[in-house]
C-alpha positions as CSV (number, residue, x, y, z in Angstrom):
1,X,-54.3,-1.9,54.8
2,X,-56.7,-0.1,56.9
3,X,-54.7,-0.2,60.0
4,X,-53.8,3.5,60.0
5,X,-57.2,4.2,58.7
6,X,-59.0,3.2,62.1
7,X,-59.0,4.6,65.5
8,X,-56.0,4.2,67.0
9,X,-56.8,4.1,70.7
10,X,-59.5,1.7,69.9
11,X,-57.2,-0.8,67.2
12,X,-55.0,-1.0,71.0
13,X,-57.8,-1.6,72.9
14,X,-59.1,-4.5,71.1
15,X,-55.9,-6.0,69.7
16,X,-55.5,-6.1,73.5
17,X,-58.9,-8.2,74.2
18,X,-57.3,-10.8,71.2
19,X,-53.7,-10.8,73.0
20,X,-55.4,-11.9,76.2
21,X,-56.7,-15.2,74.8
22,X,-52.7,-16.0,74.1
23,X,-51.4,-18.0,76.6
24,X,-47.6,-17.1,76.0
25,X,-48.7,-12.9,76.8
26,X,-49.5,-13.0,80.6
27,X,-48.8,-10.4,83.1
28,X,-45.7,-11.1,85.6
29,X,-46.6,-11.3,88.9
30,X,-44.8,-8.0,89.8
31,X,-47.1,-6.7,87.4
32,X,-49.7,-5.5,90.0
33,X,-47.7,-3.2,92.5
34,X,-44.9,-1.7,89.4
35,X,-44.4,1.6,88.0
36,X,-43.6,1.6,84.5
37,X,-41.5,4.3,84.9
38,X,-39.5,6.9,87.1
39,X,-42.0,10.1,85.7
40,X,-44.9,7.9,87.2
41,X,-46.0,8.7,90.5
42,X,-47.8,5.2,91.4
43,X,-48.7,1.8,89.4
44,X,-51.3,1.8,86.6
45,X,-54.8,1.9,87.3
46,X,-56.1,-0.4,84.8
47,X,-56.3,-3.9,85.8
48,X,-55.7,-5.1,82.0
49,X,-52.5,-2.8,81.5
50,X,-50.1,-5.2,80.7
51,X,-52.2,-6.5,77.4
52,X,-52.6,-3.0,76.8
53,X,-49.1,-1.8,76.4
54,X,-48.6,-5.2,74.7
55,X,-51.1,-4.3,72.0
56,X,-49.6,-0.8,71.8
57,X,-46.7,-1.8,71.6
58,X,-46.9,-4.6,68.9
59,X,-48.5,-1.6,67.0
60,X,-45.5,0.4,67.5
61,X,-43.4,-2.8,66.1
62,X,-46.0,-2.7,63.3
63,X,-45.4,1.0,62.0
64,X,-41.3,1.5,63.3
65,X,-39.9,-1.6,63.1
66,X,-37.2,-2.9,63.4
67,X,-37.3,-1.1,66.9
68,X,-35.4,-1.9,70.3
69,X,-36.2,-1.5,73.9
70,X,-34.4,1.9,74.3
71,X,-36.4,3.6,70.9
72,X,-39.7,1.8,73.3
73,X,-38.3,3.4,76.5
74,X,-38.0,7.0,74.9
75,X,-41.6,6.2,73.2
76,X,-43.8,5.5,76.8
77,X,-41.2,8.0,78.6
78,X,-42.8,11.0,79.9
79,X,-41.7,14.6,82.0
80,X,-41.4,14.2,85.7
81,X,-42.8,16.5,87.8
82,X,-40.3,17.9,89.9
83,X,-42.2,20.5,92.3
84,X,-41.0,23.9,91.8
85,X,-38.1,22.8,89.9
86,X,-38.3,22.4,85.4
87,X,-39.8,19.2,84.5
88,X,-37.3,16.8,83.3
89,X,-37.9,14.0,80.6
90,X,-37.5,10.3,81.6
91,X,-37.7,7.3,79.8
92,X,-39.8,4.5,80.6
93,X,-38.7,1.4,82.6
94,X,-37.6,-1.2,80.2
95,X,-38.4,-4.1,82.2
96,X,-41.6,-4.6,81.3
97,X,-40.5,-3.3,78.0
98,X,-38.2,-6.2,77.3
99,X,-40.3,-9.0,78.9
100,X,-43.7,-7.3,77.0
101,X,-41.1,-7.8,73.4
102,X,-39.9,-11.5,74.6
103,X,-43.5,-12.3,75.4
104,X,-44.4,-11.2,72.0
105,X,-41.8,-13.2,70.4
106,X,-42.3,-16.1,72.2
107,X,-46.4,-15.9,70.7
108,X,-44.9,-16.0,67.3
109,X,-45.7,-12.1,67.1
110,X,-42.6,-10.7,66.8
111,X,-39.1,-11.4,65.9
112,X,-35.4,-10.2,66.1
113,X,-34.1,-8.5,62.8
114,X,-31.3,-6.9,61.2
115,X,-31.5,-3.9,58.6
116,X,-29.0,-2.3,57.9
117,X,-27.1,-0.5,61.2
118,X,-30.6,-1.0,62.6
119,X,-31.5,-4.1,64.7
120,X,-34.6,-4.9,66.9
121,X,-38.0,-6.7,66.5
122,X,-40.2,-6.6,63.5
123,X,-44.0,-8.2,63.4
124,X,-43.9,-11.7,61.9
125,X,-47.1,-12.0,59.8
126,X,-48.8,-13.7,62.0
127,X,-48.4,-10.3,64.5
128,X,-50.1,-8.7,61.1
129,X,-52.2,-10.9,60.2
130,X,-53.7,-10.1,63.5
131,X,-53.6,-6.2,63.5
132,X,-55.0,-6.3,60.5
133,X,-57.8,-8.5,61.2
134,X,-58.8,-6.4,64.5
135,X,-58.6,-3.4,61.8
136,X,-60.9,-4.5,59.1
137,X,-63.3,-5.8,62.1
138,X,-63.3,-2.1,63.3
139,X,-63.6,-0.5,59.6
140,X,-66.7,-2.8,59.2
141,X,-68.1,-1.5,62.4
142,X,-67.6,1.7,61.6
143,X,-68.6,1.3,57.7
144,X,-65.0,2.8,56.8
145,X,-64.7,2.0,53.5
146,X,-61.2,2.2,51.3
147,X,-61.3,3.8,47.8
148,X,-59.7,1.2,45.9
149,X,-56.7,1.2,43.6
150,X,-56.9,1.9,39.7
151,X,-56.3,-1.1,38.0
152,X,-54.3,-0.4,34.6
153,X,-55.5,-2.6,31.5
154,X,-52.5,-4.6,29.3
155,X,-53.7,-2.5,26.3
156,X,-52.5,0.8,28.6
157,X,-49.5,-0.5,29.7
158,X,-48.4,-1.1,26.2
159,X,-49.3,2.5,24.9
160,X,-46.9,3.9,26.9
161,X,-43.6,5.8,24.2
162,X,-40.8,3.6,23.7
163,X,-38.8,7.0,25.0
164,X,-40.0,6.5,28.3
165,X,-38.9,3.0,28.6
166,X,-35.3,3.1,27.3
167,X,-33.4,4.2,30.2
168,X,-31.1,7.1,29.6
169,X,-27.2,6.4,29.7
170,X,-25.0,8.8,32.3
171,X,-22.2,9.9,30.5
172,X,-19.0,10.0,31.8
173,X,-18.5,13.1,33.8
174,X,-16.4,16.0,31.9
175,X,-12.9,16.2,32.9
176,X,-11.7,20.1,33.4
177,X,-9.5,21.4,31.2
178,X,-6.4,22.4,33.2
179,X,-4.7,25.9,31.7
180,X,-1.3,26.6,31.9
181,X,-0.4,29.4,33.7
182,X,2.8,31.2,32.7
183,X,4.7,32.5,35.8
184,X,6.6,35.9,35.1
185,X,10.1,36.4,36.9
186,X,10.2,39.3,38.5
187,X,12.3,41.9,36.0
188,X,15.3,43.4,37.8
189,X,16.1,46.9,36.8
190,X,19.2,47.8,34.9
191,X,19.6,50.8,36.9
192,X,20.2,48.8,40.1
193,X,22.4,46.2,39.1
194,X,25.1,49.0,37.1
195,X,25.6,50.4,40.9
């Protein structure tokens, strides 16, 4: 997997040139004139930034998952500026959020999961077949090349001490011993109880 070997910002941009041949990931036409968030002062410049967040993130899907709108929200969120005032955080608008993560679901990309007490999308693997593919294209550009893994013969395997392989037993734990303790009764004096 070289997909945290490669260039992140570049992995986005081009898994963002292969989401725009999808026909089920297309921009909204609100698309053009919304902020993505309350921090942000005006729309994005880019005329392509509805793939790009969709790349990002699927990539973000890809590393977290299974992550929700509001774990996205806090992820693109960002500090407003607030003139002389302190800079407050705010998330990111989760409209484009959720229709980016139905989009991507709908394209056979993603999909809704349960693990554990967390629930949220997860990349299908078709979604990493396709990361994966833009990130072995971009190793071969580059000429990043992976060390690979030792492979372990049978005949090593099988030297290994029967110790090791015979799991030890837990024994039950030790039950305290519990000491009697002798209560004393107080001793009333002679003296006192002749008066």
């Amino acid at each position: 997997m070289g997909t945290y070997d490669v260039n992140q910002q570049l992995l986005v941009k081009r898994t963002a040139e292969e989401l725009k041949k999808i026909k089920a990931i297309e921009p909204p036409v609100w698309s053009s004139f919304v902020k993505t968030g309350m921090s942000r002062e005006r729309q994005p410049m880019q005329t392509d930034w509805w793939h790009i967040r969709a790349a990002s993130i699927l990539k973000r899907i890809f590393k977290d998952g299974p992550i929700g709108t509001e774990k996205l929200r806090v992820k693109y969120g960002s500090r407003k500026n607030m003139g002389m005032a302190p800079e407050h955080f705010f998330p990111a608008g989760g409209n484009h959020i959720r229709k980016i993560l139905q989009q991507l679901e709908k394209a056979g990309l993603a999909k809704q999961t349960v693990k554990g007490v967390h629930k949220g999308r997860v990349v299908t693997p078709q979604g990493m077949k396709l990361i994966e593919s833009v990130a072995n294209s971009i190793m071969k550009e580059e000429g990043i090349v992976l060390a690979a893994a030792p492979k372990h013969s049978a005949e090593e395997k099988s030297e290994v001490p029967a110790e090791k392989k015979v799991a030890k037993k837990k024994s039950a734990p030790k039950k305290k011993k519990v000491e009697e303790v002798k209560v004393q009764e107080p001793k009333v004096e002679e003296k006192n109880a002749e008066q």
